[in-house]
Kinemage of the C-alpha trace (Angstrom):
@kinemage 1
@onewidth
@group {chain A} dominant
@subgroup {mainchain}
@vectorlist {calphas} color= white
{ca unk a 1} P -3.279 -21.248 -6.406
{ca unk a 2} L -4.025 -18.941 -9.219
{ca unk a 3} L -4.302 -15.074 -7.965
{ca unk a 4} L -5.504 -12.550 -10.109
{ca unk a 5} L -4.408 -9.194 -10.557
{ca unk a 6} L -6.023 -5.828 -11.548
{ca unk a 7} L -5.550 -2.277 -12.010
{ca unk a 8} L -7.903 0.226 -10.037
{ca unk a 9} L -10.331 -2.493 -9.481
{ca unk a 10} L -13.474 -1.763 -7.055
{ca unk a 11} L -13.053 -2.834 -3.479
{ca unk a 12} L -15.632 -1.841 -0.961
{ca unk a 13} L -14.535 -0.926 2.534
{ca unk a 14} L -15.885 -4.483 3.955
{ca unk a 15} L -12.884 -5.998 2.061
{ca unk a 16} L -10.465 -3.173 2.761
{ca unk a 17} L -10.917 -3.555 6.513
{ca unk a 18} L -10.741 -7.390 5.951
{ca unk a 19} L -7.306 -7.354 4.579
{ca unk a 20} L -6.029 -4.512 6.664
{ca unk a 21} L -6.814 -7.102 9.702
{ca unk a 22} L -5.861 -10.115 8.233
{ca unk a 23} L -1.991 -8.581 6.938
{ca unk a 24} L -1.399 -7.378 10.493
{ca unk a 25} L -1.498 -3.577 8.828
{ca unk a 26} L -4.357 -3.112 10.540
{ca unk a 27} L -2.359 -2.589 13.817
{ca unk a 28} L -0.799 0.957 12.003
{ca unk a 29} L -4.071 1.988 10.470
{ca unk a 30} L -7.286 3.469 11.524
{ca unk a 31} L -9.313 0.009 11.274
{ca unk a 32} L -12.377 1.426 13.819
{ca unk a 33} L -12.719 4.453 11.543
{ca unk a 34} L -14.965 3.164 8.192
{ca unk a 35} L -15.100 6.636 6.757
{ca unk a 36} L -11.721 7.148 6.659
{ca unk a 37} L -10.795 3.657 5.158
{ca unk a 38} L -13.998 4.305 2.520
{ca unk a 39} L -11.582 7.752 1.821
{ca unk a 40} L -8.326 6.119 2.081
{ca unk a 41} L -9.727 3.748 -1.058
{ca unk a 42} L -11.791 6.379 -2.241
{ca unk a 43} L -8.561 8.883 -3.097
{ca unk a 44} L -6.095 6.763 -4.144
{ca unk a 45} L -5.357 6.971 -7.913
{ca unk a 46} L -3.918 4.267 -8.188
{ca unk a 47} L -4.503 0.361 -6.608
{ca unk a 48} L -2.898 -2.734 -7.692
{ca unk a 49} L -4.762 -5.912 -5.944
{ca unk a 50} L -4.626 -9.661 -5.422
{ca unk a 51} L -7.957 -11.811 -5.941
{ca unk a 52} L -8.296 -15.375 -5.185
{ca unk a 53} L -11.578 -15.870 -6.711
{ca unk a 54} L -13.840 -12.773 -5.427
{ca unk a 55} L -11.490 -12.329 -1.951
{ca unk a 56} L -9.256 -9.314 -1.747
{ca unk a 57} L -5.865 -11.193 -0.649
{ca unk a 58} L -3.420 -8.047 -1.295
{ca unk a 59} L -3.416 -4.734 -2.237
{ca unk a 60} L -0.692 -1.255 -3.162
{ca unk a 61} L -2.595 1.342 -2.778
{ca unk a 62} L -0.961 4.846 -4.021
{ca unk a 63} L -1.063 8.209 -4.365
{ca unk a 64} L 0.948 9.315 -7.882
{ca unk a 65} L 1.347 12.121 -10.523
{ca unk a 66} L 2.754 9.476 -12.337
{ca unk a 67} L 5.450 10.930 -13.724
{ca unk a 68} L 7.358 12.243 -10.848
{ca unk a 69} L 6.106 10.607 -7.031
{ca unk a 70} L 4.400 7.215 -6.041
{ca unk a 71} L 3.373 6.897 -2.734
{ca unk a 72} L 2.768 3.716 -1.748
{ca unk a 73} L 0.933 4.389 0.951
{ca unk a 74} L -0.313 0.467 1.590
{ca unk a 75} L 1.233 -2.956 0.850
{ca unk a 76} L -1.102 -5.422 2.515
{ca unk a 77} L -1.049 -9.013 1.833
{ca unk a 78} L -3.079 -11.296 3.705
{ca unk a 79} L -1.363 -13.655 5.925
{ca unk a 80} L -2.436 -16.979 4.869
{ca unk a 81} L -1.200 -15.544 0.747
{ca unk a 82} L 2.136 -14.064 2.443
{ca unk a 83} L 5.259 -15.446 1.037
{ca unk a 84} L 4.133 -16.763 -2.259
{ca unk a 85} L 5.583 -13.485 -4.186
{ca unk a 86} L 2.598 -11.355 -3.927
{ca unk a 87} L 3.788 -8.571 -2.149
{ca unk a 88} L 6.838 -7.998 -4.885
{ca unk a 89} L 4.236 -8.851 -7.836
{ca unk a 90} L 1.847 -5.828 -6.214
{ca unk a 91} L 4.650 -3.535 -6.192
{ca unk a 92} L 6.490 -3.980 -9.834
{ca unk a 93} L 2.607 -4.140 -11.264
{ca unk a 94} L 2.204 -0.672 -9.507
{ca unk a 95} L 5.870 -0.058 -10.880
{ca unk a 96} L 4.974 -0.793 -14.463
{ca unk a 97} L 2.285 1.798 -14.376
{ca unk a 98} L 4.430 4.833 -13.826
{ca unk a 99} L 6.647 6.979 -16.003
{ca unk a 100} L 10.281 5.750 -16.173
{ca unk a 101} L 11.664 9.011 -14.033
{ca unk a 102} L 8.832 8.114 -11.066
{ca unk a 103} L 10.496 6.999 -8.082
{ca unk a 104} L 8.451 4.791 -5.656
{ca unk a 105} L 8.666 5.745 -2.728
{ca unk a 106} L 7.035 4.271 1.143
{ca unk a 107} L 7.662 4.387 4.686
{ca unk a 108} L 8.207 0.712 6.311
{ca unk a 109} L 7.240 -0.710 9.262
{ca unk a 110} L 10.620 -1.216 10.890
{ca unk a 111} L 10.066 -5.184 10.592
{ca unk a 112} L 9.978 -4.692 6.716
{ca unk a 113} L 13.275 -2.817 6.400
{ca unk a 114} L 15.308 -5.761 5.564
{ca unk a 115} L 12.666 -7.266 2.911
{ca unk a 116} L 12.886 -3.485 1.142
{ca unk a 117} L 16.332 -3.312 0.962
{ca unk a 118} L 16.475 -7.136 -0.620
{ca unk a 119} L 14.140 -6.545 -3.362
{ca unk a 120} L 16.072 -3.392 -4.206
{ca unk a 121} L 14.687 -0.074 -2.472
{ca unk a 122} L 17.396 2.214 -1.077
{ca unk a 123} L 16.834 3.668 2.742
{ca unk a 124} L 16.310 7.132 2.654
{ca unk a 125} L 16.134 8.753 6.476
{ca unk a 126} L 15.104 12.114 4.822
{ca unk a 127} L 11.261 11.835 5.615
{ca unk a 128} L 9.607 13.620 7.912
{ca unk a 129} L 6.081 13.303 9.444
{ca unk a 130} L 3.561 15.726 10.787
{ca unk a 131} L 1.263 13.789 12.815
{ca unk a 132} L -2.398 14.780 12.686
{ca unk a 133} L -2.619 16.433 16.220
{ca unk a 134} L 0.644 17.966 16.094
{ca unk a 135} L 0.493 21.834 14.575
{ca unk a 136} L 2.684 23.652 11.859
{ca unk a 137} L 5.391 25.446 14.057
{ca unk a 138} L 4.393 29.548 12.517
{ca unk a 139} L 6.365 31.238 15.041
């Protein structure tokens, strides 16, 4: 199987939702929402994806300065392509395009914690999330 890789390649929502089904992200993402997976693709600076011929078989999507921060805010690999090395070959493409100081940084479904921690991310339990319906406390 030869899968090709590219840098900020075009991927139209269709194939987004595709592979956000087909990884099993789709169960943590907003999958019956097209405009906001059209803006989650739309406003990422940075995408590193997986092509079998013209299908969309993985994808890290981030949000970076580069220099400092990546967010990796998706790592999606479709299931039938899963354990063939895609996943790590997504990330240290998406590694090699940052400044040596940027960390990369993600939040992990609790099923992925031990596959992080073997390819060599370190647990941090310093994040904090404010979800979308939830207020900032001004009082």
């Amino acid at each position: 199987m030869k899968i090709d890789y590219k840098i900020n390649a075009s991927i139209d929502v269709k194939q987004f939702y595709d592979l956000l089904v087909n990884s099993t992200l789709g169960e943590r993402r907003p999958i019956d929402d097209l405009a906001c997976l059209e803006g989650m693709i739309t406003n990422s600076n940075l995408m590193i994806s997986a092509w079998d011929a013209d299908k969309l078989v993985g994808l890290a999507r981030s949000i970076t300065d580069f220099n400092y921060a990546c967010y990796l805010s998706d790592l999606a690999v479709d299931q039938a392509y899963q354990q063939c090395g895609i996943g790590k070959k997504l990330q240290a493409l998406t590694q090699a395009q940052l400044n040596h100081h940027c960390k990369l940084i993600l939040i992990a479904a609790p099923s992925a914690n031990e596959y992080y921690e073997k390819i060599g991310f370190m647990h941090n339990p310093r994040c904090w999330v404010l979800e979308r319906e939830s207020k900032i406390a001004t009082q």
